[in-house]
N, C-alpha and C positions, 0 to 999 in steps of 0.2 A: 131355472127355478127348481126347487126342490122333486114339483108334483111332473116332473118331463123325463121323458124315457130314456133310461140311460145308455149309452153307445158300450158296447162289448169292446176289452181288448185294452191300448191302453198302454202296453208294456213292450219292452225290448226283451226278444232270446239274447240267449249267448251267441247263436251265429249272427244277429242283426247286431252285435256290439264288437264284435270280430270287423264282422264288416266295415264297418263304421271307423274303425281305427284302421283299416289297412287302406282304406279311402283316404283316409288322411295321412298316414305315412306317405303315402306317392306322392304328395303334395308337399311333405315337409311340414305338416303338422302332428303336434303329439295333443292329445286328447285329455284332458280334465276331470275328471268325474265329479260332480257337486251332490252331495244327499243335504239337504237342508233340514239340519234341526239345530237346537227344540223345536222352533216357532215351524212353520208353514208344514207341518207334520198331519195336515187333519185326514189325508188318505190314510195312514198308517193306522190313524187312533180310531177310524172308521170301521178298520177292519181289524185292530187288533184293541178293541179299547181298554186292556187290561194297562195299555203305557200310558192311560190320562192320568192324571191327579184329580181329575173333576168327576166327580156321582154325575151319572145321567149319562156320560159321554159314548155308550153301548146305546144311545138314541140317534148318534150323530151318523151325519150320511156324509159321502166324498161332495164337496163342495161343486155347484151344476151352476155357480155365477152370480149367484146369493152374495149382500155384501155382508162379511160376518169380522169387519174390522172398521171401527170408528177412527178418522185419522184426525178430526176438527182439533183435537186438543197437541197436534204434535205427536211427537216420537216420544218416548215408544208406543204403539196404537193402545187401544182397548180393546178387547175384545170383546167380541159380542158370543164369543163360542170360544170355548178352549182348545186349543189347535196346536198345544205344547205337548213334549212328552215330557213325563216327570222325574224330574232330577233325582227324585226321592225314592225313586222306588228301582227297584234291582234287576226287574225284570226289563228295564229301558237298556240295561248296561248290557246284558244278556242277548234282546234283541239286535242292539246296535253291532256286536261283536260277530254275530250272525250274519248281517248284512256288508258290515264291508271286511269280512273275510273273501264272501265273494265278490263286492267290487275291485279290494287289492287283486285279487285273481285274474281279474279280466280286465284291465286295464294296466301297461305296465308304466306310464307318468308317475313321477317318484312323489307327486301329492295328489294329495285326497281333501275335495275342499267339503268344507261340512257347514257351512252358510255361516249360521248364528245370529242372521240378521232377523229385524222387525217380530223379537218374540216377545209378544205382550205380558203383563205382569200385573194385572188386575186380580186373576185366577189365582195365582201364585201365593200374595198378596194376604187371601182372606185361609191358606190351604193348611190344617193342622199336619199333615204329611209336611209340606216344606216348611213351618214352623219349627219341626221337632230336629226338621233336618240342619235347619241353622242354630238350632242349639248345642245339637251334637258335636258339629263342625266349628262352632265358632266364627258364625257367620253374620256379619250386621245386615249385609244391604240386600237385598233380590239381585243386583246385577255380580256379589261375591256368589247368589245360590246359581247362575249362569256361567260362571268362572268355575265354580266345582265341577259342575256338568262338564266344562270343556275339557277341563283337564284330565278328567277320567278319559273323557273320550280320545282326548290324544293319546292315551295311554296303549289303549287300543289300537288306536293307527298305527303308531310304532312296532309295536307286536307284530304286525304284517308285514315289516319292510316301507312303511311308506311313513312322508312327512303330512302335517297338517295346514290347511290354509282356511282362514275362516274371513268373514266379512268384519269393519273393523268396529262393530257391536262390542265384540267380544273383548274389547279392551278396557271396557268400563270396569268390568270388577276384576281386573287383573288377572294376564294368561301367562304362560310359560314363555320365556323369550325364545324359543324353538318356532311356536305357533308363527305362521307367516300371515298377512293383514294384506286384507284387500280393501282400500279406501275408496268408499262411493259417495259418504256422504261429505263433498267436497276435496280438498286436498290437506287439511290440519292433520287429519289422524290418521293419514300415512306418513306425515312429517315429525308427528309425532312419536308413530312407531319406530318409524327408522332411526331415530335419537335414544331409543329404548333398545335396538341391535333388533327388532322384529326385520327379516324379508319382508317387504312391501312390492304389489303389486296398485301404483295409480290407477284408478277407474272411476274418479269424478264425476258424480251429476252432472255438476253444469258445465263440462264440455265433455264429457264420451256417452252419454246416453242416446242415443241415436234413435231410443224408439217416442222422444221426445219432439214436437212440432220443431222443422224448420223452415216455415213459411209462414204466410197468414190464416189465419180463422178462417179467411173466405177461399182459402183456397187446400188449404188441410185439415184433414180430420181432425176435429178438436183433440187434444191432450191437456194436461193439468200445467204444461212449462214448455219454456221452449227453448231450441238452441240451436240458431243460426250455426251455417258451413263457416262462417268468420269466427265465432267464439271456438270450435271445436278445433278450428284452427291456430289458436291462443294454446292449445294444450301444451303444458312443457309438464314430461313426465317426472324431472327431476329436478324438482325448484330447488334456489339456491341454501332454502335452511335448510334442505331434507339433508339426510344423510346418505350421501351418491351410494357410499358401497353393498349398502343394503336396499336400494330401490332394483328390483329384477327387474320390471319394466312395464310398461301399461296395456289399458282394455279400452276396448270400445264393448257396450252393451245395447244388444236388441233387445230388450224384451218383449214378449208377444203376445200380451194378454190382452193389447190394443190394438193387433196385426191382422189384418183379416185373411189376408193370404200370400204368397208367394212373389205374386208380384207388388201386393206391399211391401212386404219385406224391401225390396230391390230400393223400391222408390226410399226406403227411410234409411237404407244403407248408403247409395250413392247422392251425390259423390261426397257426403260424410266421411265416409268409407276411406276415401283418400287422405283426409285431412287427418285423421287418424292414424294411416300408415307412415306417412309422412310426419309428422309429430315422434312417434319412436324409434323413426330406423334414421333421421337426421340431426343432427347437430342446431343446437338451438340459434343460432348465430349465422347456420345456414338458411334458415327460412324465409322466402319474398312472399310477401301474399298475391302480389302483381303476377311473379310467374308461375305461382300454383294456382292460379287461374289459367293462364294462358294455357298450364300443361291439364289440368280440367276438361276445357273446353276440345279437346286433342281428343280425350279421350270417351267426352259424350259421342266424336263421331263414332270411335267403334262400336259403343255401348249401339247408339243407331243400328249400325250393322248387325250386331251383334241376338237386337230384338230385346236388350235389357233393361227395364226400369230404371229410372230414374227420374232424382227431382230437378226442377229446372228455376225453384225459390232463391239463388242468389241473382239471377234479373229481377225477381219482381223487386217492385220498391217496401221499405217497411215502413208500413202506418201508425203514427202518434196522434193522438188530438187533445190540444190543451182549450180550457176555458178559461176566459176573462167576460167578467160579470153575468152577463145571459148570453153572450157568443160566444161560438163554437170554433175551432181550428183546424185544419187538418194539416201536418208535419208528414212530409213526404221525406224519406232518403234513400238511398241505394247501396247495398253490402260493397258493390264491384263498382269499377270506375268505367266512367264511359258514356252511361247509360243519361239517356233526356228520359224524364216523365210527362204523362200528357194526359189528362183528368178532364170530365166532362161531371156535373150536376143534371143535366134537363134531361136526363134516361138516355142519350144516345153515345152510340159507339164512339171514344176518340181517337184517332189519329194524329200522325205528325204536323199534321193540317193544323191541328187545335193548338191554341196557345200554350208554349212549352211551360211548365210549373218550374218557380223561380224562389216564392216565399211563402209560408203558411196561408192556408186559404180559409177564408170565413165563409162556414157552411149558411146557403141563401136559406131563410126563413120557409119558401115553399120546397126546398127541393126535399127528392124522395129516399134519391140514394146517389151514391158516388163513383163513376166508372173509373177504372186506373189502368196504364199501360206503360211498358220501356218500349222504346226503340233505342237503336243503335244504329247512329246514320238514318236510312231511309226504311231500314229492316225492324220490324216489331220483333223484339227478344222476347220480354216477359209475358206471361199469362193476363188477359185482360181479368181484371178484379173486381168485382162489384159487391158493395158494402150499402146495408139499408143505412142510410140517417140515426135512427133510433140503435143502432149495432155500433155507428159509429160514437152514439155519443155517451155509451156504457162506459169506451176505451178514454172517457175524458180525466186529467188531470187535475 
């Protein structure tokens, strides 16, 4: 919250960004740089509030976990605070020229991504600065006043030796066929791009978001969605309408504003992580889901060994519960093959002992909650589940 004390610090040197990339050379990784604007800019306008378009924004503080973006109505959000820098004004083009002068510097990957996603346009909207600015330019829409933005800024990027790569927002009001697209919100508008000659980088929501629930409610940190090791496993980076010679190739994304720590991380990575890998280094036609299981299961023992997180949600079963008239159901399945499920009502533990679950189960009038488990043969795989009654019948159809 606003009134909490703020942590010192914060930023990367030039030796920790040195470092960072020489850590990743040994590895065979090159490095990305992202500066996100307009939108997610409010440290910037915090402390430089001369790049807002909005009066008052010399009030604004760097964001401490306050929600200051309303999403109820869809994309693109509202904002509750303006958090853009303004297309309009000169001093943004000045500033930005500034900044990735030095990031071209210190990074030598021949792009520079510069977000462009979820920048609200409420602010925008009501602003005689960007009014004047779309009449200047000849501009109808707020997402053409987004598109001017970018294009200048790519103009910039170029000037340093480096290309542009923006999230694929930016293709609403129309960008330079140069600009390379990175598709999250599903896979149309990188399908789309790539038919417009844009580079495309695949990184779909609903199968590479990884910092998304792949498990149950009762057994994962709640998140807003979710995505099973089986859908992420569906990933094909290069569907048949795209245009192959312009898809470079795809993402998986953590993001960690829901991460608590390190061995989070581990758990929401693995083995996502794999389904992932495998998705863009194989041939789509090479893919068995049966033996990227089997080869999985190989490598949770190193992970064992190893002492590394990981999730173990493709044993558990996934829960549906449909109703017909005043009863209740509960829909048992299993991602992976193999697996017996074995469910108890009366609060106690079950085992292989318990009658194996065969068809939808109608929830008993007195019971409290639902215990749930896989074995495999005689061996318990999955994580025992427990769901209250009233949890369960939120999830009802």
């Amino acid at each position: 919250m606003p009134d909490e004390p703020k942590n010192y610090g914060g930023f990367y040197t030039h030796e920790d960004i040195k470092e960072i990339i020489k850590y990743a050379e040994e590895r065979f990784v090159k490095v990305m740089p992202e500066i996100d604007v307009p939108g997610h800019s409010l440290a910037a306008i915090a402390s430089y509030p001369e790049l807002s378009c909005t009066e008052g924004a010399n009030k604004y503080n760097v964001r401490t976990g306050e929600p200051i973006m309303d999403w109820s109505h869809g994309a693109p959000p509202i904002a509750m605070l303006d958090n853009t820098l303004c297309p309009a004004n000169e001093k943004v083009y000045d500033f930005l020229d500034k900044v990735m002068t030095e990031v071209a510097s210190l990074f030598p990957f021949e792009y520079i991504h510069v977000g462009g996603d979820e920048a609200p346009h409420n602010y925008w909207d009501k602003n005689d600065q960007i009014k004047a600015l779309m009449k200047r330019e000849g501009l109808k829409t707020i997402p053409q006043v987004q598109a001017y933005f970018e294009k200048r800024l790519e103009k910039i990027i170029n000037a340093k030796g480096k290309k542009m790569m923006a999230w694929d927002e930016v293709l609403e009001g129309g960008v330079n066929e140069s600009t390379a697209v990175m598709s999250w919100r599903g896979m149309k508008y990188g399908i789309d791009a790539s038919k417009e000659g844009h580079v495309v980088v695949m990184t779909p929501n609903d199968y590479v978001y990884i910092d998304l629930m792949q498990g149950d409610l009762a057994t994962d940190p709640p998140v807003y969605a979710t995505v099973r090791l089986s859908q992420t496993y569906k990933f094909n980076p290069v569907p048949k309408e795209a245009n192959a010679k312009f898809v470079l190739g795809g993402q998986g994304n953590l993001w960690t504003e829901q991460i608590y720590n390190i061995r989070q991380a581990e758990y929401m990575t693995w083995p996502r992580g794999f389904a992932v890998a495998e998705s863009v280094w194989s041939p789509e036609g090479k893919k068995n889901w049966n033996r990227f299981i089997e080869k999985t299961e190989v490598q949770f023992k190193r992970m064992d060994n190893a002492q590394t997180k990981y999730s173990p949600a493709m044993y558990d079963p996934i829960v549906r519960v449909t109703k017909k008239d005043d009863k209740y159901f509960v829909n048992l399945s299993t991602e992976i093959g193999g697996l017996d499920i074995y469910t108890s009502f009366d609060n106690s533990t079950p085992d292989n002992f318990y009658p194996k679950y065969k068809e939808p189960q109608l929830i008993p009038k007195d019971a409290d909650l639902i215990r749930i488990i896989t074995y495999r043969g005689n061996q318990p795989v999955g994580r025992l589940m427990t769901i209250s009654v009233p949890d369960l019948k939120k999830r009802a159809r």
